[in-house]
TIVONU-550822 format. One record per atom (N, C-alpha, C, O, CB): residue in one letter; x, y, z. Coordinates in steps of 0.1 Angstrom, whole numbers, plus 5000, padded with zeros to 4 digits. Atoms other than C-alpha are relative to their C-alpha. Glycine has a CB too. Layout:
<recs>
AXYZ...
</recs>
This chain:
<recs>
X498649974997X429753453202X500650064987X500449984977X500849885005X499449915005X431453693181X501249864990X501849764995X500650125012X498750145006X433953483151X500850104999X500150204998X499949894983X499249965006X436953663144X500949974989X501349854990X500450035007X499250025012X439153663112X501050065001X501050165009X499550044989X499149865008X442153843099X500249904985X500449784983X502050065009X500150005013X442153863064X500850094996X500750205000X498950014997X498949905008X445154003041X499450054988X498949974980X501549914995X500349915011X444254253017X501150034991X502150094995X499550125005X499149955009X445954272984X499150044987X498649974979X501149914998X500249885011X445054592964X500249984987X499349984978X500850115001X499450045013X447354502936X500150134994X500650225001X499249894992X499649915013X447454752907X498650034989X497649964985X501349894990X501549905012X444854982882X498949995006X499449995018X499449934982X500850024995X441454932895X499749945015X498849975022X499749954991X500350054987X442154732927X499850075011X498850055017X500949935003X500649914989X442154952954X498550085001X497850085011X501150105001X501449974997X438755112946X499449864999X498949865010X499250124988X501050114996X436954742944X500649965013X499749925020X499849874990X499750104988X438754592972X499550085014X499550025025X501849965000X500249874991X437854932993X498349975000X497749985011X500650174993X501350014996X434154852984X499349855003X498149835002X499250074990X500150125001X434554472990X500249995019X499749915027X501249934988X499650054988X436054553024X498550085010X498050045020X501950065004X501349954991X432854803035X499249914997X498349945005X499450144998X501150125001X430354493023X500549945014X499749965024X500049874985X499350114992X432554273047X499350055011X498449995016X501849985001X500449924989X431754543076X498749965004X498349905014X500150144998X501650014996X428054543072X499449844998X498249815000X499050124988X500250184996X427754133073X500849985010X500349895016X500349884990X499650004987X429854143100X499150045013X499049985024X500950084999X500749964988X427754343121X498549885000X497949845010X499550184997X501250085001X424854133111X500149855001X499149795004X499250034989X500050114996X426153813113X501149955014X501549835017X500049944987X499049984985X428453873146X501549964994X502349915001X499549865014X498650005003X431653863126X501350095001X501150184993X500050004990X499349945001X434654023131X501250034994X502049965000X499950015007X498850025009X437554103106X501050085003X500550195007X499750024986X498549934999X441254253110X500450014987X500949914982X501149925007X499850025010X441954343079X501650044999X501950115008X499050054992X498649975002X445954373067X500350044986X500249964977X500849895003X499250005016X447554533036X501249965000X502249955008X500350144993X498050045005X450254413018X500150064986X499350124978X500549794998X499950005020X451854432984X500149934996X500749845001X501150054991X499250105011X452154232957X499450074986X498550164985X499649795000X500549945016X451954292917X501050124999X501950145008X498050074998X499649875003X453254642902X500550075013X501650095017X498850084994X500149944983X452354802936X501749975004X502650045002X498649875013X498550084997X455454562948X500950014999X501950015006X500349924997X498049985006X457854622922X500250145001X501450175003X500449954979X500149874992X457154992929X500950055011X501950135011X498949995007X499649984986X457554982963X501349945009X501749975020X499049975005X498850104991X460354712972X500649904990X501249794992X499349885014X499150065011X461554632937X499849844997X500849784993X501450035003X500150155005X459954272933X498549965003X498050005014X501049915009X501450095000X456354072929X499950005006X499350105009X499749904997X500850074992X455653912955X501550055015X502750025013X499649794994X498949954990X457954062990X499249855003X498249795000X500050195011X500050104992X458553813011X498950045014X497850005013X501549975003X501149914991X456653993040X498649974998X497849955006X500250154998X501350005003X453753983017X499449855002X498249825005X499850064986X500650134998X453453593019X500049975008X498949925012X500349904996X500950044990X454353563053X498750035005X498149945012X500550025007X501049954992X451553793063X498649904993X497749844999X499850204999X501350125007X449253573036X499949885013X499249905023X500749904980X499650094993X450153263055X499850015016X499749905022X501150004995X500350024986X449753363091X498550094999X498450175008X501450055012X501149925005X446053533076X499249824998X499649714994X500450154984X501950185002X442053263079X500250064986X500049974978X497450035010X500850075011X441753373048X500850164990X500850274995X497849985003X499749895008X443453633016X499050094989X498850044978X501049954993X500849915011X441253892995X501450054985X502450114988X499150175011X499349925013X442953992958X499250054995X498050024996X500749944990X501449955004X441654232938X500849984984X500349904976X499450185008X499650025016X443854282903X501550055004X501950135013X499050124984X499249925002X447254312892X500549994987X499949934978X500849985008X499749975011X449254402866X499850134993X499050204999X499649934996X500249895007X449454722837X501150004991X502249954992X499850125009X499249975013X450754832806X502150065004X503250064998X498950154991X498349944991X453954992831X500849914999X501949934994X500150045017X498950095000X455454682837X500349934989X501349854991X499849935009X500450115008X454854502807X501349944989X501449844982X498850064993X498850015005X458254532794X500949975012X502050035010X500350124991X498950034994X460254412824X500149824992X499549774982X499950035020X499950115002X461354062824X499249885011X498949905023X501449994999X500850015000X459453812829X499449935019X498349935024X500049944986X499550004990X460753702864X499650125010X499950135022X501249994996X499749834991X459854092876X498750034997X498250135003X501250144993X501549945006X456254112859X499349995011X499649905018X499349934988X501250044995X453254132878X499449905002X498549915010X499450044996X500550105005X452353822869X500649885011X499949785015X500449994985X498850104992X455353632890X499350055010X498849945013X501850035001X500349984986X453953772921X498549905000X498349825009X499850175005X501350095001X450553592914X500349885003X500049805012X499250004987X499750175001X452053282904X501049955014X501049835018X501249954983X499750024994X454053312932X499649975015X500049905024X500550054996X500850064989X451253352958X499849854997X500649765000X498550075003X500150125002X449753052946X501049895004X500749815013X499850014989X499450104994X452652822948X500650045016X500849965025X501249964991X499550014981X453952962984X498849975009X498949945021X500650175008X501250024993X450252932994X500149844997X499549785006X498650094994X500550145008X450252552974X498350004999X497749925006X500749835009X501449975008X446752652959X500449934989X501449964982X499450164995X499950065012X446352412935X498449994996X498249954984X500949865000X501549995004X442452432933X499750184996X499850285003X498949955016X500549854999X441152752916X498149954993X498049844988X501250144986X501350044997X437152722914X499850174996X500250275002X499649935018X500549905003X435352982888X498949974996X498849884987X500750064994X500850015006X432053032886X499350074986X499750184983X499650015007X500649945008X429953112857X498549984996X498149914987X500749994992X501150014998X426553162864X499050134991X499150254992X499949995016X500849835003X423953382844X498750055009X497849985012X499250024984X500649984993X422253592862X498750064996X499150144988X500650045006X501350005008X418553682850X500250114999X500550124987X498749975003X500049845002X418954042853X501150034990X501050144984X500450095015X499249965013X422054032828X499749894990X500549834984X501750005003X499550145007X421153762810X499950054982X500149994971X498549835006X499949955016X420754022779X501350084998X501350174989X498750104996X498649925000X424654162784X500649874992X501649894985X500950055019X499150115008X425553802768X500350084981X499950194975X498849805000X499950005010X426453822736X499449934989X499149974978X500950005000X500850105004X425053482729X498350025002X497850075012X500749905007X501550024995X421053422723X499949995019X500749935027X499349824992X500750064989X419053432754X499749845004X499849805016X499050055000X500350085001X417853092744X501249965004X501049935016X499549984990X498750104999X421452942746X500850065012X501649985017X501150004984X499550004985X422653102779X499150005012X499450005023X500850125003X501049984988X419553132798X500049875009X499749765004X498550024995X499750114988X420152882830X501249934996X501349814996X498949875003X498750064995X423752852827X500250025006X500150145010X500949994997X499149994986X425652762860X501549924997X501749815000X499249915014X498350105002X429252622852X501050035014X500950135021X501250084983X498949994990X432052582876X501049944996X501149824997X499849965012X498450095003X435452502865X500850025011X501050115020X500950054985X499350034991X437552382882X501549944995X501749844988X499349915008X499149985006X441052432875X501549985003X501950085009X499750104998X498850044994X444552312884X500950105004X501150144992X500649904993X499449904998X446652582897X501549995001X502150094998X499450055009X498549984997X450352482906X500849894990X501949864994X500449985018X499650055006X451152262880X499950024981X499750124976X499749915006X500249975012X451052212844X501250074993X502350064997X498950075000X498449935012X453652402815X500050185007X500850265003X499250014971X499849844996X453152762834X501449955016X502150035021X497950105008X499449984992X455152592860X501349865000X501949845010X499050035011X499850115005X456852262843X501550054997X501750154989X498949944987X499050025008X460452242837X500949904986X500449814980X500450015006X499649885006X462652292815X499250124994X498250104987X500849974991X500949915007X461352602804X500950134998X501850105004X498550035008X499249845006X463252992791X500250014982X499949944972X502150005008X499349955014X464453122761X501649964998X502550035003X499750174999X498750025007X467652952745X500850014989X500349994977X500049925001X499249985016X470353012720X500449874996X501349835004X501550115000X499350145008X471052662698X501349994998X501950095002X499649994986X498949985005X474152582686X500050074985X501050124980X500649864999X499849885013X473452782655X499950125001X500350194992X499350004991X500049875000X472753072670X498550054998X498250164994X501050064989X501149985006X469153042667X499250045018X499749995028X499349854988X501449974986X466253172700X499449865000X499149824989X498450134996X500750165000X464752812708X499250035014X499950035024X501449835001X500950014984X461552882740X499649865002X499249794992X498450095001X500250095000X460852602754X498950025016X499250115024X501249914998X501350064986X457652492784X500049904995X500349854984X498250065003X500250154998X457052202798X498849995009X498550055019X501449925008X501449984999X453652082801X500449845009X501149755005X498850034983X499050124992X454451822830X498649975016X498250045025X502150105007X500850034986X452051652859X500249864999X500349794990X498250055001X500250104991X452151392886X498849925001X497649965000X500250045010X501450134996X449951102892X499250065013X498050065015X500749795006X500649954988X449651272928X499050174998X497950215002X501650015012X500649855005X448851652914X498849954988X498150044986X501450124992X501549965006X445851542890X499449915011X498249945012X499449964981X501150054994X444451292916X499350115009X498250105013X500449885007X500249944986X444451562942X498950124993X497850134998X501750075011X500949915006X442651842919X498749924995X497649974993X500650064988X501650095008X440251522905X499049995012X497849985010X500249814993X501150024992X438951482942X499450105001X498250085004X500149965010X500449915000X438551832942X498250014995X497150015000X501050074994X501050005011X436251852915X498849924999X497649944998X500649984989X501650094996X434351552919X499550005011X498749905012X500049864999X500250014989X433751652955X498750134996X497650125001X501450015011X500349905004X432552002938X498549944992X497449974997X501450084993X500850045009X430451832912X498849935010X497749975009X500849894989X500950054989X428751632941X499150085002X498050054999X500549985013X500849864993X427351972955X498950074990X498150174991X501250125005X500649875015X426052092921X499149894994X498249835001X501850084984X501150075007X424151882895X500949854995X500749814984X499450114986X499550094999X426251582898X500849944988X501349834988X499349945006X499050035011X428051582862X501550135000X501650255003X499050004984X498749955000X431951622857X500449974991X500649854990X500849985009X499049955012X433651732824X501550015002X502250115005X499650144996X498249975002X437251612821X500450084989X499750054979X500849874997X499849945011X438751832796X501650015001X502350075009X499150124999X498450014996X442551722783X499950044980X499150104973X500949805009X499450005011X444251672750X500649894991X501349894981X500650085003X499150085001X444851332752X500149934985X500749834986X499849915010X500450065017X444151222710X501850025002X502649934999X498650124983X498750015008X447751372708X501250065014X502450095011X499850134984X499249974990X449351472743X499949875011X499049805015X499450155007X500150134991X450751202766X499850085015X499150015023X501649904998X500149934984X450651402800X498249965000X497749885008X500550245002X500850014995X447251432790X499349854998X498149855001X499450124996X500150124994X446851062789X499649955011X498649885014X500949965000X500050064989X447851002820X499150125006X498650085017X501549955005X501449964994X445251272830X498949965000X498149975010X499850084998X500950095001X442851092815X499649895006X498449885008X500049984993X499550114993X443650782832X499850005017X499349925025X501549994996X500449984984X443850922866X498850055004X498250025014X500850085006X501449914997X440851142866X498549895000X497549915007X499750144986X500950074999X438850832856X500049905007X499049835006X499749974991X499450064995X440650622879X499450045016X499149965024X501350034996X500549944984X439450882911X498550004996X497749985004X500750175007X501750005004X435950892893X499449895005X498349915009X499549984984X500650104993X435550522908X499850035014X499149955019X500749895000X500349964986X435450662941X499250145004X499250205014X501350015007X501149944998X432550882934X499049944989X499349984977X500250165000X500750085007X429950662917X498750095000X497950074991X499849855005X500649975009X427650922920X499450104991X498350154987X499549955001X499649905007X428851142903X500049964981X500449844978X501450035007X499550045012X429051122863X500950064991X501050184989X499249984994X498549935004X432051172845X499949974987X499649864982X501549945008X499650035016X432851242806X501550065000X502350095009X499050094986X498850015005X435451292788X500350124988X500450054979X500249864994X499749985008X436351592761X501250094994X501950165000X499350024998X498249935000X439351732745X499750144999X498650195000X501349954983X500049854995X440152102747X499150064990X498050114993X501650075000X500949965011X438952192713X498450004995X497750084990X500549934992X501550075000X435751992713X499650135011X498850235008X499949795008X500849954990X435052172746X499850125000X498750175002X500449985011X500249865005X435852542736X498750024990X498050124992X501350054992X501250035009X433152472710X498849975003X497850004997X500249914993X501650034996X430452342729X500250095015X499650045024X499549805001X500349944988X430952592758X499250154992X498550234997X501650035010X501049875008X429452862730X498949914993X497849974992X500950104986X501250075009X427352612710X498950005009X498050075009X500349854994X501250054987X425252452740X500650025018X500749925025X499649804998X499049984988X427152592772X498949935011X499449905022X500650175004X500750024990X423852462791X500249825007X499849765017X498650054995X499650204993X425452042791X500750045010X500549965019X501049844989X499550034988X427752142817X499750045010X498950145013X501050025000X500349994987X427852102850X501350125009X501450235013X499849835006X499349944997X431052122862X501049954993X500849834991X500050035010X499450055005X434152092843X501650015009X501850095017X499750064987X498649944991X438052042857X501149984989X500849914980X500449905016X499250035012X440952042833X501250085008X501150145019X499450074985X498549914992X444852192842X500350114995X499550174987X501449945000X500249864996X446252472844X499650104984X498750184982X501750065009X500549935012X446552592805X498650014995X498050124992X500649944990X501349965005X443352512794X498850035010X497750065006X499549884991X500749924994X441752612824X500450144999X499750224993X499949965012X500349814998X442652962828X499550044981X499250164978X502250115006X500549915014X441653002785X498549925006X497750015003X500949954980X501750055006X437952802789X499650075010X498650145008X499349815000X500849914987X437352972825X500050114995X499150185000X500750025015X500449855002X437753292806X498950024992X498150124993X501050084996X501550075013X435053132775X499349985012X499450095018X500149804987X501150014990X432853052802X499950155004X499050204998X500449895014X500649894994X432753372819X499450094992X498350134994X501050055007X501049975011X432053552789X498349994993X497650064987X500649954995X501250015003X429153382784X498950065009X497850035007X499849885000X500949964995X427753602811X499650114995X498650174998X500049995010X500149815003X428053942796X501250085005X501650195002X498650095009X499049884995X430654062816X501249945008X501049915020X499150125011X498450104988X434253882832X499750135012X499850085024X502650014990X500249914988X433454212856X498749955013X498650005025X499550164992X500450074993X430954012872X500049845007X499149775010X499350034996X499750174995X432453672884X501450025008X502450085003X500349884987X498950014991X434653602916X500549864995X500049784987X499650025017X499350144999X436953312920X500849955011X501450045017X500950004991X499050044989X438753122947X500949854999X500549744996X499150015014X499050084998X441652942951X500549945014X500850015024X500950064996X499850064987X442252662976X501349905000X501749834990X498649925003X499350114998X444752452990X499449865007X498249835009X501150065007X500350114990X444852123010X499450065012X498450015017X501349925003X499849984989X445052323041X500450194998X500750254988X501149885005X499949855007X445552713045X499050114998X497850084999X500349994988X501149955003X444053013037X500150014983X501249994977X499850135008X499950005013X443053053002X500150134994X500950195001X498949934994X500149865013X442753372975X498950014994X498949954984X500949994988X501049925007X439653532965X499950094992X499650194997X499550055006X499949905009X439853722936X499150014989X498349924988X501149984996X501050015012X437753832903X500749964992X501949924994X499350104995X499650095010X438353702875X500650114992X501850104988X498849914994X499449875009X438654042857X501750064999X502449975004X499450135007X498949954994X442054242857X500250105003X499550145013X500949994996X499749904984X443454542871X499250154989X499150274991X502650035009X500649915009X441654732843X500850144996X500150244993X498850045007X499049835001X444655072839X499750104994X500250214997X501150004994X500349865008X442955262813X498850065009X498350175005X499649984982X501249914995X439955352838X500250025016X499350065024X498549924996X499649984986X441955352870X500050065004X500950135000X500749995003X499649894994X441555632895X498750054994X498350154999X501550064997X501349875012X438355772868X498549935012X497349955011X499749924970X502050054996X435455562894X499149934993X497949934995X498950125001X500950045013X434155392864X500149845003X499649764995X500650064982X500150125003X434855042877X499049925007X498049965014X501249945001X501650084995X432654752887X500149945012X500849855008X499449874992X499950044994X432754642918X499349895007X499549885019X500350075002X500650094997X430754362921X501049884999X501149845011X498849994993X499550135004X432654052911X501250005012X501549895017X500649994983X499350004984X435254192943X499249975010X499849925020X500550135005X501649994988X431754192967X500349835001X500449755010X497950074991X500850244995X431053762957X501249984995X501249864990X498149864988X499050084991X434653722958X500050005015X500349895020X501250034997X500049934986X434453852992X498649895007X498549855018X499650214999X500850134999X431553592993X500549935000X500949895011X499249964995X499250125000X433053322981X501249995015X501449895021X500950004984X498850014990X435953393008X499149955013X499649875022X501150175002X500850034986X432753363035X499949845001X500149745009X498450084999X500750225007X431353013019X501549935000X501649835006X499049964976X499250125003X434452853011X501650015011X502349915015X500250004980X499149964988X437152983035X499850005011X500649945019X500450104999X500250004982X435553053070X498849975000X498150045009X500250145010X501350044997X432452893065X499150045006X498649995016X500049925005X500849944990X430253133072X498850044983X498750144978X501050165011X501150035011X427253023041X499150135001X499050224993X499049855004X501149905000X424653253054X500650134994X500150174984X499550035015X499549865002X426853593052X500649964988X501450054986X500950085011X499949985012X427853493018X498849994991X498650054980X500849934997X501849975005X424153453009X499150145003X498250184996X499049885008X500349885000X423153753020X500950114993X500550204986X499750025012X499349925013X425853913002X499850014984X500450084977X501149965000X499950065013X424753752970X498850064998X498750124987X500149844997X501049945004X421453862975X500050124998X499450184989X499249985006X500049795002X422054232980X500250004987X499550064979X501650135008X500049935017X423654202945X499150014996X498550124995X500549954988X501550045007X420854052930X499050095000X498250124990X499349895005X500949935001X418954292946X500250084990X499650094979X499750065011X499849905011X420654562931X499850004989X498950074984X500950024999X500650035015X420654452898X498850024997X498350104989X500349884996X501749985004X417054382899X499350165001X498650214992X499149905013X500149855003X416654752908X500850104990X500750224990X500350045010X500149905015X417954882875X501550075003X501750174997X498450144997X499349884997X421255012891X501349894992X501349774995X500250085020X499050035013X424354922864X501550115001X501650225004X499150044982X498749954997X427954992865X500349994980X499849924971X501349885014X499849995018X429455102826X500149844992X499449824981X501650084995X499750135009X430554722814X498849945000X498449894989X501249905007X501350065005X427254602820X498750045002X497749985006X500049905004X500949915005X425254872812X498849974986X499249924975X500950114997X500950015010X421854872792X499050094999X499050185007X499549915000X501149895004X418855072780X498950025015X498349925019X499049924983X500549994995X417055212807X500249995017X499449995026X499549954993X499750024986X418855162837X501150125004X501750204996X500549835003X499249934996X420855342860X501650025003X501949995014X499550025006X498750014999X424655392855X500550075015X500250185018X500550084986X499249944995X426755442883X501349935001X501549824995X499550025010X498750024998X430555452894X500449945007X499449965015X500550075000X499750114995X432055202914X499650075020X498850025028X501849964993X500749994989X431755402947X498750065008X498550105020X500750015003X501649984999X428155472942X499349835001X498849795011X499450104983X500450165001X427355082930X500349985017X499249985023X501249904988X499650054986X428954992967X498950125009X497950085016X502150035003X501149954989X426955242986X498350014995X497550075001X500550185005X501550035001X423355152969X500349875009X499649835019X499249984983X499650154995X425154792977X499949975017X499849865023X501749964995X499450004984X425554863014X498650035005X498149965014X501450125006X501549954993X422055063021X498949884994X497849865000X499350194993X500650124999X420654743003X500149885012X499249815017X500249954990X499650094989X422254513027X499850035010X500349955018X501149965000X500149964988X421354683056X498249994999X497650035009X501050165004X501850004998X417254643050X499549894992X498549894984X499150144994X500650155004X417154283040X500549935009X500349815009X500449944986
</recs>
């Protein structure tokens, strides 16, 4: 029997519309092959947005998220907006899916893959069989903590202030996450806080090891932010999986990804309790090569996986998606960012159609 979906498409800004265009013809040809059927919907948000209806995130655009199995993103943002305020940026519409969605799980892999495993920067020796997954708090923390703006003192002075702020209920609910995540994988979990000199991250500490009793068997450490940026380049191969909130996840998820050679190759997804979630890469909207064909469109493809596996539960057709890459890769065919001696460069909507005539004869 035939599954059906609808799934909201958001383009976003610089680069997005060509990956999300070759993310949505993958979707097609696993569809046909695994009896799926998708509706797909545009919307705006990002630049696009403020463009088109003078704000981030239209309201329109969340309801349609919201009554959508499941959301695809691709990038937003660009040097255009970068001087509005900060309320109007590109950026607000992101943060703003997220909390109207309540995504507070974002889940990034960083796996190397043998065929790039010489785009690192780091020895072979020291990234060869890394798999990391962080796991990352999304609606809380100082990006979303009050008080927070820019104030004038009584002297007349600029005083910014964030507030780096979480609940006993918001890290337990990201800790089961994680240790549920860690289960599935190689059964160790990396807390990563600040607590030597931050009290929030105290009581993160406290709770995270607190829900750790209700996965015994799982194993759980402990290291502060600093420590961990350090040993994610030294020996990135001790972790498993790590979870930490929102600041120092979105800086170590981007050190991790790095370690593969290319942030152009890694999806991500964001989950709630309940809901559909957000699939996106990790990359951004790329502006200086926008419109030129030069981008990568893989890391939109196994988001577009990830959205199968972890959104509509459909494992197989994200495995056969995963493999086509692989194949690809293994056949020598290279998009510019992670380009090397001897192989074949192509442009984003060449990469997608080797990608598609692979997937159709495996």
């Amino acid at each position: 029997m035939t599954q059906n979906y609808r799934i909201t498409l958001l383009p976003g800004d610089g680069i997005g519309p060509e990956i999300i265009a070759v993310a949505v013809d993958v979707l097609k040809v696993a569809g046909k092959k695994f009896d799926l059927q998708f509706e797909f919907t545009k919307a705006l948000i990002g630049g696009a947005a403020i463009d088109a209806a003078g704000e981030p995130l239209p309201a329109n655009t969340l309801d349609t998220c919201r009554q959508s199995d499941s959301v695809l993103l691709a990038a937003i943002g660009g040097y255009k907006w970068d001087s509005l305020p900060s309320n109007m940026r590109p950026e607000a519409g992101l943060l703003g899916l997220r909390a109207g969605l309540d995504l507070f799980a974002n889940l990034r892999p960083a796996k190397i893959l043998p065929q790039l495993i010489d785009s690192s920067t780091l020895k072979p020796e020291v990234v060869e069989g890394v798999d990391i997954m962080v796991v990352r708090e999304l609606t809380g923390g100082i990006y979303f903590g009050k008080p927070k703006g820019v104030f004038t003192t009584e002297t007349e002075e600029k005083r910014g202030v964030n507030t780096m702020v979480y609940t006993e209920s918001e890290i337990d609910r990201i800790g089961k996450v994680a240790f549920e995540t860690a289960q599935k994988r190689g059964g160790r979990l990396c807390s990563v806080d600040k607590a030597n000199v931050l009290e929030v991250s105290q009581l993160w500490r406290d709770r995270i090891t607190k829900v750790g009793g209700e996965y015994p068997d799982v194993e759980l450490s402990h290291l502060y932010v600093d420590n961990a940026a350090m040993q994610l380049v030294r020996t990135p191969k001790q972790f498993d999986t790590i979870v930490t909130g929102n600041l120092f996840g979105d800086i170590l998820s981007d050190a991790a990804a790095m370690l593969t050679g290319s942030i152009g190759m890694l999806p991500s997804a964001s989950l709630g309790a309940s809901g559909p979630g957000v699939y996106e890469p990790v990359h951004g909207s790329a502006p200086d090569i926008a419109g030129q064909d030069k981008a990568n469109p893989l890391a939109q493809v196994l988001s577009a996986a990830m959205m199968l596996r972890y959104g509509l539960n459909q494992p197989e057709a994200a495995k056969h998606i995963e493999e086509g890459v692989l194949q690809v890769l293994e056949q020598g065919y290279r998009t510019g960012d992670i380009m090397s001696a001897n192989m074949n460069i192509l442009g984003c909507k060449a990469m997608g159609e080797v990608l598609i005539q692979t997937l159709e004869t495996i």
